[in-house]
Each structure stands twice: as structure tokens, then as C-alpha cells.
C-alpha positions as CSV (number, residue, x, y, z in Angstrom):
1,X,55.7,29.9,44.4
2,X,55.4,26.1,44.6
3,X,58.5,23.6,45.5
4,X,59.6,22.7,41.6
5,X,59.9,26.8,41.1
6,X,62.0,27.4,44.1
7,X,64.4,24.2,43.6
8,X,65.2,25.8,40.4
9,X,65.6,28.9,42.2
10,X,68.2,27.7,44.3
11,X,70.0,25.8,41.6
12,X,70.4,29.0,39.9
13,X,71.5,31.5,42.1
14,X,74.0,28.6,43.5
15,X,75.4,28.1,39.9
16,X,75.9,32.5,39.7
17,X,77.3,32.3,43.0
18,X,79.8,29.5,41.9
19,X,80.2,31.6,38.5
20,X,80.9,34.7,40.9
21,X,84.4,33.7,42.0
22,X,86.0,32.7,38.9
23,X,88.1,35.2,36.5
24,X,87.3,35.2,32.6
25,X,89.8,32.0,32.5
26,X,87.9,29.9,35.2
27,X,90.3,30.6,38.1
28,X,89.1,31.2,41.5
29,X,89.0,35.1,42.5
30,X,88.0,36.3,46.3
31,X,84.5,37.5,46.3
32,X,84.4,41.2,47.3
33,X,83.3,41.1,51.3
34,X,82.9,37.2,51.8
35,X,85.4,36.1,54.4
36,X,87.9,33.0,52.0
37,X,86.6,30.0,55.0
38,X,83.0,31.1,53.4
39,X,83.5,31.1,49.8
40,X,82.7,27.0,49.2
41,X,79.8,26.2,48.4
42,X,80.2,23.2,49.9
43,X,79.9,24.6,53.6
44,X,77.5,27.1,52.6
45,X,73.6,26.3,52.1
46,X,71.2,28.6,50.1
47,X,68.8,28.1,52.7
48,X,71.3,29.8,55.5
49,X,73.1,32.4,53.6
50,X,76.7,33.5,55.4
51,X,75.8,36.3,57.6
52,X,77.5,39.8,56.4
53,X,80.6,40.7,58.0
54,X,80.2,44.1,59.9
55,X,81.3,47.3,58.2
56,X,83.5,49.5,60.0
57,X,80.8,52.5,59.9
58,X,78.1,49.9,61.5
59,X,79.5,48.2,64.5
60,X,78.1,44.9,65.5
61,X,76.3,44.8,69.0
62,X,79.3,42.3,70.2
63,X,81.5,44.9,69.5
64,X,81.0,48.5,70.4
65,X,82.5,51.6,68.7
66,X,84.9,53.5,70.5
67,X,82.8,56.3,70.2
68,X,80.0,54.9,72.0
69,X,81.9,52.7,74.7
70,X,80.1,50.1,76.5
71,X,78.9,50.0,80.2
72,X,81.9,48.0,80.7
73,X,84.4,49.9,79.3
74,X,84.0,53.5,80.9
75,X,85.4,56.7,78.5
76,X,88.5,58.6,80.0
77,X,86.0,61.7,80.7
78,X,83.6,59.2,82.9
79,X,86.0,57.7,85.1
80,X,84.9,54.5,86.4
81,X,83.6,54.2,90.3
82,X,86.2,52.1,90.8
83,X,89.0,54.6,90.0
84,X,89.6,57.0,92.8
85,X,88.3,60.7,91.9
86,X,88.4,64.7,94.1
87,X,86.3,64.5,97.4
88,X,83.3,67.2,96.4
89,X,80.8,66.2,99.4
90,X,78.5,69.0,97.7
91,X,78.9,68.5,93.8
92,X,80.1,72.2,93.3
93,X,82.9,71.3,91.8
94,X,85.4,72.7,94.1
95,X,87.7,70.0,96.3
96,X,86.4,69.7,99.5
97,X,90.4,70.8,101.1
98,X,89.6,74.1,99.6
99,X,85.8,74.6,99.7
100,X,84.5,77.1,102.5
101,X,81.5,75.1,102.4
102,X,82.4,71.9,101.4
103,X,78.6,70.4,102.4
104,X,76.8,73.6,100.3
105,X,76.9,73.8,96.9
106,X,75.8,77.6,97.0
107,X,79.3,78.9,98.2
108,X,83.0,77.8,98.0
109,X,84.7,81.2,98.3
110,X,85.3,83.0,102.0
111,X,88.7,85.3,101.8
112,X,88.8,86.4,105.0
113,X,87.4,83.3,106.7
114,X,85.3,85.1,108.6
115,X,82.3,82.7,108.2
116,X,80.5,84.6,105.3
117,X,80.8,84.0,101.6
118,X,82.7,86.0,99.0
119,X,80.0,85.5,96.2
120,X,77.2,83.1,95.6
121,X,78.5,79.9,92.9
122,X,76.6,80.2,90.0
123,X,73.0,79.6,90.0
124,X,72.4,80.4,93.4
125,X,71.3,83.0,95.7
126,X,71.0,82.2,98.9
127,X,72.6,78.6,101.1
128,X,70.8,75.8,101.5
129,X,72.2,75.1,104.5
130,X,72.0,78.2,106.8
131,X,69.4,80.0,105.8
132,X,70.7,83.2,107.9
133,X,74.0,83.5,105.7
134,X,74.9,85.9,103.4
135,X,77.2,87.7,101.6
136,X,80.2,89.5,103.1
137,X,80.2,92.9,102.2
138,X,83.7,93.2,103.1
139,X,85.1,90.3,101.8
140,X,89.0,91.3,103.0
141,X,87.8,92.4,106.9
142,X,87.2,89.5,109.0
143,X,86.1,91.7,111.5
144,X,83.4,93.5,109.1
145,X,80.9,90.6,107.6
146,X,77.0,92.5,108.0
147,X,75.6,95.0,106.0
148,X,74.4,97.1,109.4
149,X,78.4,97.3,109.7
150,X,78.9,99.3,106.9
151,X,79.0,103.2,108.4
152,X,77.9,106.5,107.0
153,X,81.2,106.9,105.1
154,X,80.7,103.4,103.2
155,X,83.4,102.1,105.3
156,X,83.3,99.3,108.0
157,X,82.2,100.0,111.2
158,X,80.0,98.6,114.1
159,X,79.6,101.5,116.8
160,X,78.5,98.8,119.1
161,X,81.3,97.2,119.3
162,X,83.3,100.6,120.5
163,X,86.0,99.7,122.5
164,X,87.1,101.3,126.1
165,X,90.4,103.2,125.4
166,X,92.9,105.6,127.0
167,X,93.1,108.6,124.7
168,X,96.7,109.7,123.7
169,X,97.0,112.5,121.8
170,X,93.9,114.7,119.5
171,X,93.6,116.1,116.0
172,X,90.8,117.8,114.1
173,X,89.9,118.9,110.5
174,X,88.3,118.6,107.5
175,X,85.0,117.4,109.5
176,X,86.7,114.7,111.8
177,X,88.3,114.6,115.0
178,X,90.8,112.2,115.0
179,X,91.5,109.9,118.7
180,X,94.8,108.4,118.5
181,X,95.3,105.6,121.5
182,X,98.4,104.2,121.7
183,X,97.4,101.2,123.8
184,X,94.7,100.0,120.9
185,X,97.4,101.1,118.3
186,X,94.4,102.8,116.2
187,X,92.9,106.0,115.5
188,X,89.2,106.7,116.1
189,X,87.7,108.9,114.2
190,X,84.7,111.0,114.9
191,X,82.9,112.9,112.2
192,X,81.4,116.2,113.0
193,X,78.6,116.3,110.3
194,X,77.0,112.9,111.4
195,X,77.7,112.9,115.1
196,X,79.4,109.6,114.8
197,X,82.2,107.4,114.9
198,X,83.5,106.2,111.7
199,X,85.8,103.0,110.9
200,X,89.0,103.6,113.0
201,X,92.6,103.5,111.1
202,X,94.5,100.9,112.4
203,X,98.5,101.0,113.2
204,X,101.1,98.6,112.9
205,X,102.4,99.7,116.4
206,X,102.4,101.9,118.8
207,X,103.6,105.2,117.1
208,X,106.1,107.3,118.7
209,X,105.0,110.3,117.1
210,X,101.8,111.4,115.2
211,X,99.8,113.9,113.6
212,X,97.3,114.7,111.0
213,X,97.9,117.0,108.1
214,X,94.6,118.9,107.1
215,X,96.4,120.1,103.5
216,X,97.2,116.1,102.5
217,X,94.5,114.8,104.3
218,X,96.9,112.1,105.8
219,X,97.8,110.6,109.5
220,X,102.1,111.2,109.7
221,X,103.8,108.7,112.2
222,X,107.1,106.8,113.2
223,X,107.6,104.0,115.3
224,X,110.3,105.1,117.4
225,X,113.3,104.6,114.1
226,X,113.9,107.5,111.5
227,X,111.7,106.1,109.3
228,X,108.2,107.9,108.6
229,X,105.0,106.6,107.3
230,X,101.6,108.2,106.4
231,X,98.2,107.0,106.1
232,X,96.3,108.4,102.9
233,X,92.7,108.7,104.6
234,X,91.2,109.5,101.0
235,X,90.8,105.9,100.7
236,X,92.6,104.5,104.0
237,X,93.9,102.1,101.8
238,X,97.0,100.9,104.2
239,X,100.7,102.4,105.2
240,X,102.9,104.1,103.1
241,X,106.8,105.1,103.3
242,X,107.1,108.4,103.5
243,X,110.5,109.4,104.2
244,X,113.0,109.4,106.7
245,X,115.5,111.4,109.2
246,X,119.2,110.9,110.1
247,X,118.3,109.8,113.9
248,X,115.3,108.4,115.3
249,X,112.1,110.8,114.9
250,X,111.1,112.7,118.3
251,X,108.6,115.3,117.0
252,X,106.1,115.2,113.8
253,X,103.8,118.2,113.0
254,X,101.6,119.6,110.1
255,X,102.6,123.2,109.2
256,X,100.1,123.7,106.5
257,X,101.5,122.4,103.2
258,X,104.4,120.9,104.9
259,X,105.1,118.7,107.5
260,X,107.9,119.1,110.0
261,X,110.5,116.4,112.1
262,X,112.5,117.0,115.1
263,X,115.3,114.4,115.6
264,X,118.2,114.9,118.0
265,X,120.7,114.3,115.5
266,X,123.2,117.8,114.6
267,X,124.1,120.8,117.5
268,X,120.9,120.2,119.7
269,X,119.0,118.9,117.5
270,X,117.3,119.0,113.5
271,X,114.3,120.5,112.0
272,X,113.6,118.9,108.7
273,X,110.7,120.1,106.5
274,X,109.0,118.0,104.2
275,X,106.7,118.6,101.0
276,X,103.9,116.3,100.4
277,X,105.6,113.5,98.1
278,X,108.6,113.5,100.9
279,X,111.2,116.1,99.3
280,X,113.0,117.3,102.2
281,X,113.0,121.5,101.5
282,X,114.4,122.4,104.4
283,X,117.0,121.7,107.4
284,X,118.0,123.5,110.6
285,X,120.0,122.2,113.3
286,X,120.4,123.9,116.8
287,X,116.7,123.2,117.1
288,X,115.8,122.1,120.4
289,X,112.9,119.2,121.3
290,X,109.6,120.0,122.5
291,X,106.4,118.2,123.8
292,X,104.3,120.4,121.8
293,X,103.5,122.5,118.7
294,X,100.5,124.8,117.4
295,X,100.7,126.1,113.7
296,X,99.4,129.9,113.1
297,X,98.1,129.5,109.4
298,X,97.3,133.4,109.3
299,X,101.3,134.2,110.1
300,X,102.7,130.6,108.4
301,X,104.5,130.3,112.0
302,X,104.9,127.4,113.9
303,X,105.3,127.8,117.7
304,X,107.2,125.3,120.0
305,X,109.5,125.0,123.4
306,X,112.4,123.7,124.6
307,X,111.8,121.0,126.9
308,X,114.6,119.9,128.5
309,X,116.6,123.0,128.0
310,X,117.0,125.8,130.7
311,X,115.3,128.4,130.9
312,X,112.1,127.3,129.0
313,X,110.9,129.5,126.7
314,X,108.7,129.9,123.5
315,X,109.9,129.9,120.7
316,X,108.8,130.0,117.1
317,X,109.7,129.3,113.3
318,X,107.9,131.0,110.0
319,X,108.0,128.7,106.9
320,X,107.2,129.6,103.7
321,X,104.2,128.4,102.4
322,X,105.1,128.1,98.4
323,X,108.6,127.1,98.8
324,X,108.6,125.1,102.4
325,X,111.6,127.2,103.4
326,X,112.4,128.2,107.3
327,X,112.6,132.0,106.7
328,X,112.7,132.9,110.2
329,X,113.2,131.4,113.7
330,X,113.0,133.3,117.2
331,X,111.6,133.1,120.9
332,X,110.2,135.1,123.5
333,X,112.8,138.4,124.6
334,X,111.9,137.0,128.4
335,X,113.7,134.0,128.9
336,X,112.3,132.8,132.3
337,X,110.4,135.4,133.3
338,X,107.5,133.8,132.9
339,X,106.2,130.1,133.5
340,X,106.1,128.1,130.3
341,X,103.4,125.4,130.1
342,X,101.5,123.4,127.8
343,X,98.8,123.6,125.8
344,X,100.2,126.3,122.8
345,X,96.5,128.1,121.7
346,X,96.4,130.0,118.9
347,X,93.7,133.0,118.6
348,X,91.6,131.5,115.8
349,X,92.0,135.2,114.3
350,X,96.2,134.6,114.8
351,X,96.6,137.2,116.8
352,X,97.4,135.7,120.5
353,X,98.9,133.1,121.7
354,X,97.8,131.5,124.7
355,X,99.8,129.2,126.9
356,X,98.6,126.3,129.5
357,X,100.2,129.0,132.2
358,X,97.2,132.1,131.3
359,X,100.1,134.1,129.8
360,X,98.9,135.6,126.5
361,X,101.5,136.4,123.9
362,X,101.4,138.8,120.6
363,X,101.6,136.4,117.9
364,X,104.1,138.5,116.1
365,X,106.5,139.9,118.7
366,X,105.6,137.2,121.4
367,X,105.7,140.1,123.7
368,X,103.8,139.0,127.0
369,X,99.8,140.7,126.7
370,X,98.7,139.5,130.1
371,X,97.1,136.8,131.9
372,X,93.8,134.8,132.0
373,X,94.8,132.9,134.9
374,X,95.4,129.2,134.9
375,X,93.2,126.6,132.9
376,X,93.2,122.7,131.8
377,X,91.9,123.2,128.1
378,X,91.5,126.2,125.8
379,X,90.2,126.6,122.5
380,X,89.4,129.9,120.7
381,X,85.9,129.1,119.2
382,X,85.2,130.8,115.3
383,X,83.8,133.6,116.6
384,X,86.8,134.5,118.6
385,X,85.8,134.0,122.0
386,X,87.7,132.1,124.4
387,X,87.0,129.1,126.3
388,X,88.9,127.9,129.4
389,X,88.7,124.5,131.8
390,X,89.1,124.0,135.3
391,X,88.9,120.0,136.7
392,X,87.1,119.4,139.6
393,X,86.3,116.0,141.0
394,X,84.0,114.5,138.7
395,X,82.7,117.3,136.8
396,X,84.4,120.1,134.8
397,X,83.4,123.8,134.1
398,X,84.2,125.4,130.8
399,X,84.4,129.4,130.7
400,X,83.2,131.8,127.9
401,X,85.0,135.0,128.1
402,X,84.4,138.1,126.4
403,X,87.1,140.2,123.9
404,X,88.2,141.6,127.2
405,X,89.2,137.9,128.5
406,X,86.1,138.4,131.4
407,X,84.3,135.5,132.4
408,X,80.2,135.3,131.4
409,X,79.6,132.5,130.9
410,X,80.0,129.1,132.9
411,X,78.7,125.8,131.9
412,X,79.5,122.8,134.3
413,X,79.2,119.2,132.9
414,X,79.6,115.7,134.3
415,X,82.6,113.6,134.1
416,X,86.7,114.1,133.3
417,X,87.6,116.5,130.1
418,X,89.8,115.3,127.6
419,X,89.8,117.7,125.0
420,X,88.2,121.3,123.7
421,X,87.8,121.6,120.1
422,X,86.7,124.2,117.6
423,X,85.7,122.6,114.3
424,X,83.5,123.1,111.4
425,X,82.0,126.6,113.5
426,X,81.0,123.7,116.2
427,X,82.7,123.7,119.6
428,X,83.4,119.4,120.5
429,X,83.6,118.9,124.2
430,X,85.3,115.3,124.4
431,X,85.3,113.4,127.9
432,X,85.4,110.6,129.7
433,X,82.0,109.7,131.9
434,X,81.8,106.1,133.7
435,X,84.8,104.8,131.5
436,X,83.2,105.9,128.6
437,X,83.9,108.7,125.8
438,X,81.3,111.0,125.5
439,X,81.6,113.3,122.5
440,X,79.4,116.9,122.1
């Protein structure tokens, strides 16, 4: 296009452009997106047309969107450096105050604070810190964190890490033997079937009175007040209250389906018989305390003293087994006549009854059957024979004796007897060699 073609060019589209902004009757009108400073043509060359104003759907470089903000201007969600923010050392996004691990982004999470990790964060597997940690198994034990600790029964135990302990009082069934030690404020528990211990139950104190209950499958104690708890060992799950007496418990004992508390509250003293949710069935007063008890399940009769009272004597109590009612009460027609000593045996076939003395006693008519002599332990095995202890210094004997109470047998082991138990058609010898428990 040469010079003469584009002057008239110009002249043209300057004359529409003047035409442009001018109603029908020759007045001035705004031209549609022309800012008014930039409508006269005098400040307005062809050859530098006004630049377009910016539209609100495309914003100018110079001035950014708000929905993409400039470097400068940081969005809420990004604050800026500047601005003060949580202290996450390991980008895991938990607050270092309350991260486990605050310098590894693997784990956050440890419940017990035992040193090992509930869970793994997401995305991860392993630390990448410490390459030896890993996941707690028992995430609510702080004494229980490896997977060697877990025990036969699924539970936590490390049978390394056994304590020393005095023993305090025994209980068996249903494949355990149960070690109560009142200084360690536990229960050990020993299971026949896989010649080991198990994880021990745990008190909150010292209990004053214990014992285990083969029907419920629980631990019954008190801690010295009238209150009593039990220990569901189904799932050892923790304490329960169980019930209570008028006066402060002095005697707890399983008698099959029931269980049975001697306070000192009433003429003598109480009996109370309890069912298995804590209904009291039964109540007797003029019931004297004793140190011991032994339960006959083929008679339903439990068997007892009265320490403290003059003369000693045996005594016993049948309670029925469907309704928990005391149906009958009596003692021994000698009053004296004979010495009255702890253990209470009972024949396994519930004929006899044996005491710590060597007196045997008809289960029925506790008429005196004769003597065996003596003895430290006893235990009737499954068979029916009886076994007898004598202490010497260091070592023990245990006697098998025929149906005529003869001695054949004598076996002589190492170390201080604690207990004799017939379980699961095993005999347990329990004892104590070099300050440890030995159990076979």
C-alpha cells in the first residue's frame, strides 16, 4: 500500500471514529469501552491507537486475579514465611508437642509411651530413623512392646523376665495353676498343657482374701473392706465389683457354682453365699472363722474349722448346688479328741477327708477312719492314691501309698516344697530350688 493510499486510510477511519460518538442529532455519546479522557481525537493519533482497557475475565499482568495471587501477595491457605505456623520438625503433619517421633515422619502415635509405635502414618512401613523399631503389639502395655513377648495364650508375657517372689496362697483348674503373691500384688499363672508361665493378673493391692472359682472361671478377692471384686480370666480384661458383705471380708471360697464369704459381723460370725452375677442366696450367722476350706464337689459340702475358737474342730456345710442354699451344717461328734491341723484334703473319689494332723475322716459322718501319720503336703492324685510330704533340709520326699494308706513308693527331690497338685490327671510338684520356682 503506498503513502497517498494509507493517508486516506487514516483520514477515514478518523472521520468514523469521530462519527462514532455522536447520537442521530450530532451530540456527543460515550463510546462503548473507551475510557471519556480518551475519546478526543485530539489526544489520540491513529498511528498509536488507545490501548484496551482490561476486562474483568482477562486480568492485566500489573494486576493479578484474586484467584491466582501473586508471589507477593500469599493466599490464606499458603501462609506466608513470615507468618508464624505449628512446629512439624518431620513434615508428618502432627505438632511436634504431641508427636512421639517428632524428627520421623513414619510414626506419631505411641499410647503407652513405651518407645514403640501404635501404627505406621500412612505411606510407610518401617522408620527412617531407627531402623530396629517396630510396631507395638500391645499398644496399651508399656511393659509388653516385642512380638517374642506375646505367650502361648496370645497374651503378654516375657518368661525371662520372671520375677523372684514369696508364694502366698495356690489354686488350680481348668489347665492352670494359679500363684497368688501378695508382696508382687499379682497372680502367676502356670498352664499345665504347655509347661509354662502365662501373663500374670495383676492386683490393685494386696488382697486380704482370694480364690479362684473353676465354675466362673474368675479370681474372687477383697482388700481388707466388705467390698469384693473378681477378675473375669476369660479375657482378663481388668477388676470388677462384685458385691459386698456387712463387715469387712475374712474368708472367700469357691463352692462349685457359688462362692462363699465369712465376715465377723452377726453371733460369731456370717456365711453369705453368692451366685455368679452377685445375688446373695444365702446367709447364716453363728459361723465361726477359719484359715482354711476344701470343697467336696461329689457331696456339694464344704469343709472348714474354727480357728480361734476352743476346742477346734471340723466342721462342715452342704449347699445346694441349683438353688445356692445352706441345707445342712455340722462338725465332727469329737470335739478335741483329736488334733485339728491344716491342710483340709479331700479323697478325689469324696470319700475321706484328710487333715494336716494324718487323721482321716468319712466324708459323710466325719467319724475318725484312722491315721497316716503326720505330713507337710497331700494331694489325692486321679487315680486315687495318696501322696504325702515330709521337709528335710534342703530336699523333700513325697510318698505314694497304696488303698491301704502303706507307703511304696518314695521319691526324694531337691530343694523346699511349696505345694502338691493334682490337675488335668497330672501330679504338679511346685518348689522353691536356689530362690527359684521350679514347677513339674
Amino acid at each position: 500500500m503506498d503513502a497517498s493510499l494509507m493517508k486516506k486510510f487514516g483520514v477515514v477511519l478518523l472521520l468514523a471514529l469521530f462519527l462514532g460518538g455522536c447520537g442521530a442529532d450530532g451530540s456527543e455519546t460515550d463510546a462503548p469501552g473507551v475510557p471519556e479522557e480518551e475519546q478526543s481525537p485530539e489526544e489520540q493519533s491513529p498511528e498509536e491507537p488507545s490501548p484496551k482497557e482490561p476486562s474483568p475475565e482477562e486480568p492485566s499482568p500489573e494486576e493479578p486475579s484474586p484467584e491466582e495471587p501473586s508471589p507477593e501477595e500469599p493466599s490464606p491457605e499458603e501462609p506466608s514465611p513470615e507468618e508464624p505456623g505449628i512446629d512439624d520438625s518431620d513434615a508428618d503433619g502432627v505438632e511436634d508437642s504431641v508427636d512421639a517421633y517428632p524428627m520421623d515422619p513414619a510414626a506419631s502415635l505411641d499410647s503407652d509411651g513405651d518407645g514403640f509405635p501404635d501404627e505406621w502414618n500412612e505411606g510407610y512401613t518401617n522408620s527412617l530413623i531407627d531402623t530396629e523399631l517396630s510396631l507395638d503389639p500391645f499398644p496399651h502395655n508399656p511393659e509388653c512392646f516385642l512380638i517374642e513377648q506375646i505367650d502361648v495364650s496370645g497374651e503378654c508375657y516375657d518368661a525371662s523376665t520372671m520375677p523372684a517372689f514369696t508364694p502366698t496362697s495356690f489354686f488350680s483348674g481348668n489347665d492352670f495353676i494359679y500363684i497368688y503373691s501378695a508382696s508382687r500384688k499379682a497372680v502367676y499363672r502356670w498352664s499345665v498343657t504347655w509347661n509354662q508361665y502365662v501373663a500374670p493378673v495383676y492386683l490393685d493391692d494386696a488382697a486380704e482374701a482370694i480364690t479362684y472359682s473353676e465354675a466362673h472361671h474368675r479370681i474372687y478377692l477383697s482388700y481388707g473392706d466388705n467390698q469384693i471384686h473378681f477378675i473375669d480370666l476369660t479375657d482378663n480384661a481388668g477388676q470388677y465389683e462384685f458385691t459386698q458383705t456387712t463387715a469387712a471380708v475374712s474368708g472367700l471360697v469357691a463352692a462349685g457354682n457359688y462362692v462363699l464369704a465369712h465376715d465377723s459381723s452377726g453371733a460369731w460370725g456370717s456365711h453369705y453365699i453368692f451366685d455368679v452375677t452377685g445375688y446373695r442366696t444365702d446367709y447364716k450367722e453363728w459361723r465361726q472363722f477359719s484359715s482354711v476350706y476344701s470343697w467336696n464337689s461329689e457331696l456339694s459340702r464344704l469343709y472348714h474349722f474354727q480357728d480361734g475358737f476352743s476346742p477346734n474342730d471340723l466342721l462342715y456345710e452342704d449347699i445346694n448346688q441349683a438353688t445356692g442354699l445352706i441345707t445342712a451344717s455340722g462338725d465332727s461328734p469329737y470335739h478335741g479328741d483329736y488334733s485339728i491341723q491344716a491342710p483340709i484334703v479331700v479323697s478325689d473319689d469324696g470319700r475321706l477327708v484328710l487333715l494336716g494332723s494324718g487323721d482321716l475322716y468319712d466324708a459323710e459322718s466325719l467319724t475318725w477312719e484312722g491315721s497316716v501319720g503326720s505330713f507337710g503336703f497331700a494331694v489325692w492324685t486321679s487315680d486315687n492314691e495318696l501322696l504325702t510330704t515330709e521337709q528335710s533340709a534342703g530336699a523333700f520326699k513325697i510318698f505314694r501309698r497304696n488303698d491301704e494308706f502303706r507307703v511304696v513308693e518314695v521319691a526324694t527331690l531337691p530343694g523346699i516344697l511349696l505345694d502338691i497338685i493334682s490337675i488335668n490327671g497330672k501330679t504338679i510338684v511346685v518348689r522353691n530350688v536356689s530362690n527359684s520356682i521350679l514347677i513339674s
